[in-house]
N, C-alpha and C positions, 0 to 999 in steps of 0.2 A: 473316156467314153462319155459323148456327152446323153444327157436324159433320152433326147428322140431316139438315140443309134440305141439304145439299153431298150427303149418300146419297141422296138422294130425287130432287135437285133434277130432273134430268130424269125420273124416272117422271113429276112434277108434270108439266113444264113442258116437256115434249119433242115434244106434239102442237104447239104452239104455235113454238118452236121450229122446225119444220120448216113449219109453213103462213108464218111470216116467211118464212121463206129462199125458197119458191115463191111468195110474192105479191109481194116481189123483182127474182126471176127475168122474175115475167111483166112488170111493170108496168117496170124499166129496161132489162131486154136487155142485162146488161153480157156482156162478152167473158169475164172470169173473175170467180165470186165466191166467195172464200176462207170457209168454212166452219169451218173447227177450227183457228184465229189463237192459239197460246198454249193450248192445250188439257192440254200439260203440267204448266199453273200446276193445270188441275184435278185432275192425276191426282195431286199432290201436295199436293193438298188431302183426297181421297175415292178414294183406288184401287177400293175397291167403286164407288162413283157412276161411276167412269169406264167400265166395262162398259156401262152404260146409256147412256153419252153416244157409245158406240162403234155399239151399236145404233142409236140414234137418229141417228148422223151419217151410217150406211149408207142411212137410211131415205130422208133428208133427200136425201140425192146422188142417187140413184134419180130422187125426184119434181122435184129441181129439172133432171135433165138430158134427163125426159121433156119438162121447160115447155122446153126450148132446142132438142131437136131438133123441135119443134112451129112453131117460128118458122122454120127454116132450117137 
């Protein structure tokens, strides 16, 4: 990955990103689903990129804990 795609790479790729982690949610129903595994490695890859992947992981946690209290 080069620097720019690691700055970007969630603007790209963060709506998708988050509809994984909700299509997920809905279709296994796990008990926990860890979201930000090693997210370190990215912030020492793109400190700028990491902002983005902080928003996006707020975003992410919102709509996958809407699809769990939906089930129960």
């Amino acid at each position: 990955m080069t620097q720019e795609e690691a700055d970007t790479y969630f603007q790209v790729n963060g709506d998708a990103y988050r509809d994984v982690a909700v299509a997920v949610a809905q279709q296994y129903q796990p008990g926990i689903l860890m979201l930000g595994v090693e997210c370190n490695r990215f912030y020492e890859k793109s400190p700028g990129g990491f902002d983005d992947l902080l928003a996006v992981y707020a975003e992410t946690y919102d709509a996958v804990k809407a699809v769990a209290h939906r089930r129960g």
